[in-house]
C-alpha positions as CSV (number, residue, x, y, z in Angstrom):
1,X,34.5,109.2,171.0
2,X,32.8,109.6,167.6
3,X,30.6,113.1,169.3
4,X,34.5,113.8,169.9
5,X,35.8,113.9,166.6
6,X,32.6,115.2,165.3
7,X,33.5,118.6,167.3
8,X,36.7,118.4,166.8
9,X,36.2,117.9,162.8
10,X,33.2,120.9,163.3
11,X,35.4,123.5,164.8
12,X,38.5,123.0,162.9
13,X,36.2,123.4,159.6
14,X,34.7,126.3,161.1
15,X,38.5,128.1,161.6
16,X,39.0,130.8,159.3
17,X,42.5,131.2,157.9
18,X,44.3,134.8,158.8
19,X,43.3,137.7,156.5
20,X,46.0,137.4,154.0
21,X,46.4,133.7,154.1
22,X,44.3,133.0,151.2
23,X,42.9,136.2,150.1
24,X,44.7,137.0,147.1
25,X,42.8,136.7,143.6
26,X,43.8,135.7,140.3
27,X,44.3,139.4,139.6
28,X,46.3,140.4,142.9
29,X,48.6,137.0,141.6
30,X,49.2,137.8,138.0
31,X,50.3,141.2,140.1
32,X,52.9,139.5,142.1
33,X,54.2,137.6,139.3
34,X,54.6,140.8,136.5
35,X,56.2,142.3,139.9
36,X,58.5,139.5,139.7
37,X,58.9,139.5,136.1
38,X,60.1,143.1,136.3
39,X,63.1,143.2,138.3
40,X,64.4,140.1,136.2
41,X,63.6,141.7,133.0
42,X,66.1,144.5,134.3
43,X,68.4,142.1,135.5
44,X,68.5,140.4,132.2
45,X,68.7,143.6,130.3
46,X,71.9,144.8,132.4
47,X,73.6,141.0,132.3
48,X,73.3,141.0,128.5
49,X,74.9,144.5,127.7
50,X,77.7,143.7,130.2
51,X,78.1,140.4,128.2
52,X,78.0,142.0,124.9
53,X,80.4,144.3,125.7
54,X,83.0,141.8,126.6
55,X,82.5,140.5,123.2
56,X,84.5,140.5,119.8
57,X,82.4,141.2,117.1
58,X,81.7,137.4,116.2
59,X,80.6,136.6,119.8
60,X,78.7,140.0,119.8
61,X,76.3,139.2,116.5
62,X,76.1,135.5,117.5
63,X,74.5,136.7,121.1
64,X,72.1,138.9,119.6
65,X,71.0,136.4,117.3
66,X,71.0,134.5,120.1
67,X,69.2,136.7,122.5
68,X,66.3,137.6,119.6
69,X,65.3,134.0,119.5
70,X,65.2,133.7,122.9
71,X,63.3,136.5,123.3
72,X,60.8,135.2,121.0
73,X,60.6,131.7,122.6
74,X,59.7,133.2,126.3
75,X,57.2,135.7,124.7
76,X,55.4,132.0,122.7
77,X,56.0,129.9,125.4
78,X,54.2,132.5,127.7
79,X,51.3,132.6,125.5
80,X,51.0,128.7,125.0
81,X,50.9,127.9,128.0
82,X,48.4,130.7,128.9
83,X,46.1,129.2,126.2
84,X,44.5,126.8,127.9
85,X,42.9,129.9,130.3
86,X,42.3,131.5,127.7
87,X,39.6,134.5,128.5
88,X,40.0,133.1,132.1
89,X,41.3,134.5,135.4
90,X,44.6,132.2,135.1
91,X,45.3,133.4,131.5
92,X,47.5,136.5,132.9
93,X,48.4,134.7,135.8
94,X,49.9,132.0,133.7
95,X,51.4,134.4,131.3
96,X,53.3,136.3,133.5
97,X,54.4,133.3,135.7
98,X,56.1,131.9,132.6
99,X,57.8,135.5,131.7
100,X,59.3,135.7,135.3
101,X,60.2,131.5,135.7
102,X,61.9,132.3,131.8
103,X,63.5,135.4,132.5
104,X,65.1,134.3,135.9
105,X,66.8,131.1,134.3
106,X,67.6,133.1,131.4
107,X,69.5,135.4,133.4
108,X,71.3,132.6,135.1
109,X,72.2,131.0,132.0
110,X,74.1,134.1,130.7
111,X,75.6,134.5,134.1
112,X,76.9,131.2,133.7
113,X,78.5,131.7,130.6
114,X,79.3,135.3,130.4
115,X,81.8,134.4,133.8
116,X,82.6,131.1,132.7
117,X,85.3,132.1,130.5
């Protein structure tokens, strides 16, 4: 029994995963996430002048205001948490995984407001 588990233990060690299974680098990641930051950027760029132009001019300068600050949050909170790789593999990893998770629930926020009323 235990020379049975010992193959079976040997063997499933030995199994090598497919060729993209687990080949992607840091690098070929950060990739995929600025891919995914991109389209969301645009998304967010379109959603926001749609918004602003349904405005009045009080709504209009209190988005922007609102949108510059925002703006500046998702850029600081990218680099924070990037810190702690900082010089590392994960630091544009990170970076860019916080613009795109930022950017997406950014653009649902306005979507939520801009047809809420």
């Amino acid at each position: 029994m235990k020379r049975c588990i010992f193959f079976l233990l040997f063997f499933c060690a030995g199994a090598t995963p497919g060729p993209n299974s687990f080949s992607q680098t840091d690098r070929d990641l950060a990739r995929s996430a600025y891919a995914r930051f991109q389209p969301a950027d645009a998304e967010l760029n379109k959603v926001y002048r749609e918004f602003l132009a349904s405005c009045d001019e009080v709504r209009k300068e209190k988005l922007v205001k609102a949108q510059r600050a925002w703006l500046a949050y998702r850029d600081t909170e990218a680099s924070l948490e990037s810190d702690g790789f900082r010089g590392g593999t994960g630091e544009l990893l990170t970076a860019n995984s916080v613009l795109a998770n930022l950017t997406e629930e950014r653009v649902k926020s306005l979507k939520d407001t801009f047809y809420s009323f």
